[in-house]
C-alpha positions, 0 to 999 in steps of 0.5 A, spaced: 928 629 407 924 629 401 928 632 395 926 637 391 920 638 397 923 646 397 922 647 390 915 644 389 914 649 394 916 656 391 913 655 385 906 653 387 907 660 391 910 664 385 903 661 382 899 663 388 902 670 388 901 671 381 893 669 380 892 672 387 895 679 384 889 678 378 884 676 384 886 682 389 883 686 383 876 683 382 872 684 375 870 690 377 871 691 384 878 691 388 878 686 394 881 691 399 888 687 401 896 689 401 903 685 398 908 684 403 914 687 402 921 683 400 923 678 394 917 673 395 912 677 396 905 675 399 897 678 399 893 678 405 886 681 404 882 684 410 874 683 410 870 687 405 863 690 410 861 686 414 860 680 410 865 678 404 873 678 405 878 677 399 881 671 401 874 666 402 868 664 398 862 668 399 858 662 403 864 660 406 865 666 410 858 668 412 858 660 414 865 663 419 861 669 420 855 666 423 859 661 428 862 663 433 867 658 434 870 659 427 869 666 427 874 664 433 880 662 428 881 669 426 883 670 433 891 668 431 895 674 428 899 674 422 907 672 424 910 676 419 906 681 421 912 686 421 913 685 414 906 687 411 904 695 410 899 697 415 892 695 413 887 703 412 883 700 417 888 699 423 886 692 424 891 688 425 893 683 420 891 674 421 894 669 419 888 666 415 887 673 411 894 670 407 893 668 401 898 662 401 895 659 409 892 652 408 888 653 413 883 658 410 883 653 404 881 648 408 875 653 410 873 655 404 873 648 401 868 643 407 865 650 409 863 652 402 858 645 400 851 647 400 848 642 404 845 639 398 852 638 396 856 635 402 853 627 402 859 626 396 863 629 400 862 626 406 862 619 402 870 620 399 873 622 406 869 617 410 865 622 415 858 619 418 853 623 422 850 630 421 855 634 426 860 640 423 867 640 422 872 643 428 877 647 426 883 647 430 881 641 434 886 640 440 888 634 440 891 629 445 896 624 444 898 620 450 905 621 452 909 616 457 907 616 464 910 621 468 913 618 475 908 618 478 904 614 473 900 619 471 898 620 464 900 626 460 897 628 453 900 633 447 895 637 446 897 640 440 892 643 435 890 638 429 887 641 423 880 640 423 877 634 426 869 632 423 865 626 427 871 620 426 876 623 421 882 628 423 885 633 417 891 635 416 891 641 410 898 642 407 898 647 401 905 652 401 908 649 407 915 646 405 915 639 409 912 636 414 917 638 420 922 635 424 922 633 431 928 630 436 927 623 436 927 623 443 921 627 443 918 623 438 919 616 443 916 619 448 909 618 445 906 613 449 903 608 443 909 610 439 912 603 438 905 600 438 904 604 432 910 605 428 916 600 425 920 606 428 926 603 424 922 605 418 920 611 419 924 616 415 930 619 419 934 627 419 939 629 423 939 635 428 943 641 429 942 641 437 946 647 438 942 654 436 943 658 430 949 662 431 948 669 427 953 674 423 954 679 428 957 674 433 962 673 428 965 680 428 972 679 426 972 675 419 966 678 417 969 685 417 975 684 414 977 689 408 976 687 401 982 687 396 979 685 390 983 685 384 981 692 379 975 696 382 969 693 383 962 696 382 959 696 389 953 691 388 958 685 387 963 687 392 956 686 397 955 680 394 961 677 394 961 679 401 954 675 403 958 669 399 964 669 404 959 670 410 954 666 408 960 661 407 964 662 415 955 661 417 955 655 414 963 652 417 960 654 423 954 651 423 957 644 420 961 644 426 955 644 431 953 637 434 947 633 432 942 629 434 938 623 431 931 625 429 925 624 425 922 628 418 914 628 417 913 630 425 906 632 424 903 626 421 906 622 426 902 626 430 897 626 427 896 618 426 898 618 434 892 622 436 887 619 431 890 611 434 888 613 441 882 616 438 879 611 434 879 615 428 882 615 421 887 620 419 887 624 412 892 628 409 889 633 404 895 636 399 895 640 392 897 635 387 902 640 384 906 637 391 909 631 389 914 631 394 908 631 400 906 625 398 912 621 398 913 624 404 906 621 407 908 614 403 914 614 408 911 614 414 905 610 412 910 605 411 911 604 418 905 603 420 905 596 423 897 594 423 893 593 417 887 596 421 891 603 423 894 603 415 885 603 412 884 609 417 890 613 414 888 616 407 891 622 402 887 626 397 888 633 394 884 639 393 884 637 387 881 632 388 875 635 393 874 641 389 871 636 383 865 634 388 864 640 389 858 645 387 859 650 380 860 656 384 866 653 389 869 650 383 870 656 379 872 659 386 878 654 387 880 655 380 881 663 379 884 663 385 889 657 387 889 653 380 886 647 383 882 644 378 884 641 371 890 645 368 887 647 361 881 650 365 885 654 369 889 657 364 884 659 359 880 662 365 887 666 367 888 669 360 881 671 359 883 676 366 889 679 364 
């Protein structure tokens, strides 16, 4: 695993929440949205009218709204939904109103080009041809032939896929995920693409995640701490003591070999039977996702499938783009020049 990865994590969300609290309240007009309850709070916008919303770029949403397949992403609920206010439209909230999902930063950036705009584009990633980007494109990865001999795919949804070019987009997300090795070999080209001696290594816990309340007779035990303690330490030292018996318990559980970096394993495996080329796009305040993709570049075996992998931050995609899309990227997640941002921040507040 990556080191510090759940660091670089929580402070580009601490960033993101704090510039979505000053975007959420407009320059005059207030984006209809809500913060999430709990300690590492979270907005979520919900559509202004008919044709803007809080969380995209204006021409990016009027782009969604006038297609229907992209009009579709907006289908998926919000997984946390239990921990956000109830929006005053009743509407039920999705994930791509969240003001952290990369998804909708991938929509707003390749869907808030001006035709004008977009050979740059297409020229930095690769991309030929006149037709639109997929999102949620459904991949399929060979698997080994069943007993029958019959070829079984993972279907499993790839961030976007426009002409030859798969995408995956990576903004607060902790890593890459991890999978069992046994599940990871069952790829048909596995072998044929990877070194699997290189690939990066994690152990996991096989057994399920065991909680509190099946530990009933430890943790309710009486508190006999020396002197009189206020009640907000006594609970703390509790959780302490809890946390510790979780812990004990769940080093005790058995392991299983597997591999960090699931989805970019994946995401190779699908553009190798394909044909196409594969680029992970991250925000350069996330090093450790970079070392985390360098780690499974290294164990592609040909020289050919390694031209097809590429990297790029928003940062770098936001330079290629038009004025207006700029400054939105800029106020909103911070994504262009350091300086820029903070003097943009400080004129708001």
């Amino acid at each position: 695993m990556v080191t510090g990865s759940g660091w670089y994590a929580g402070e580009l969300r601490r960033e993101l929440m704090a510039r979505n609290r000053v975007w959420a309240q407009g320059n005059g007009h207030v984006r209809p949205h809500v913060e999430s309850y709990g300690t590492s709070p979270v907005i979520v916008y919900e559509p202004d009218g008919a044709a803007r919303h809080g969380n995209f770029f204006d021409d990016a949403y009027a782009a969604i709204v006038a297609n229907k397949d992209w009009l579709r992403r907006f289908d998926k609920i919000h997984a946390q939904g239990r921990a956000l206010p109830k929006a005053e439209s009743g509407r039920r909230w999705r994930e791509l109103d969240s003001s952290m999902s990369s998804d909708a930063l991938l929509m707003n950036v390749f869907l808030g080009f001006g035709a004008d705009d977009l050979g740059g584009l297409k020229r930095a990633l690769g991309v030929e041809g006149d037709g639109p980007p997929e999102f949620g494109w459904k991949a399929r990865v060979p698997l080994a032939s069943g007993p029958n001999g019959r070829v079984r795919f993972d279907r499993t949804e790839v961030d976007m896929r426009w002409g030859a070019l798969l995408v995956e987009a990576k903004l607060t997300e902790a890593d890459f995920q991890t999978r069992a090795a046994k599940v990871m070999e069952g790829y048909r080209d596995f072998d044929a693409v990877f070194d699997r001696e290189l690939l990066p290594r994690v152990e996991l816990r096989a057994a399920r995640r065991r909680t509190a309340v099946e530990f009933a007779e430890e943790f309710t035990q009486e508190w006999e701490e020396a002197g009189a303690q206020p009640e907000f330490e006594a609970n703390e030292i509790a959780r302490e003591f809890q946390a510790g018996i979780v812990a004990k318990a769940r080093e005790a559980e058995p392991v299983e070999p597997g591999y960090a970096g699931y989805q970019l394993i994946r995401n190779v495996l699908a553009a190798f039977a394909e044909g196409c080329s594969f680029c992970v796009v991250h925000d350069e305040r996330r090093p450790d996702l970079r070392e985390a993709w360098f780690d499974v570049m290294r164990a592609v075996r040909s020289a050919d499938m390694r031209t097809r992998c590429k990297v790029m931050t928003w940062q770098e995609l936001a330079g290629l783009a038009p004025a207006g899309l700029r400054e939105f990227l800029d106020l909103k997640y911070g994504i262009l020049g350091a300086a820029s941002s903070a003097e943009r921040m400080a004129e708001l507040l």
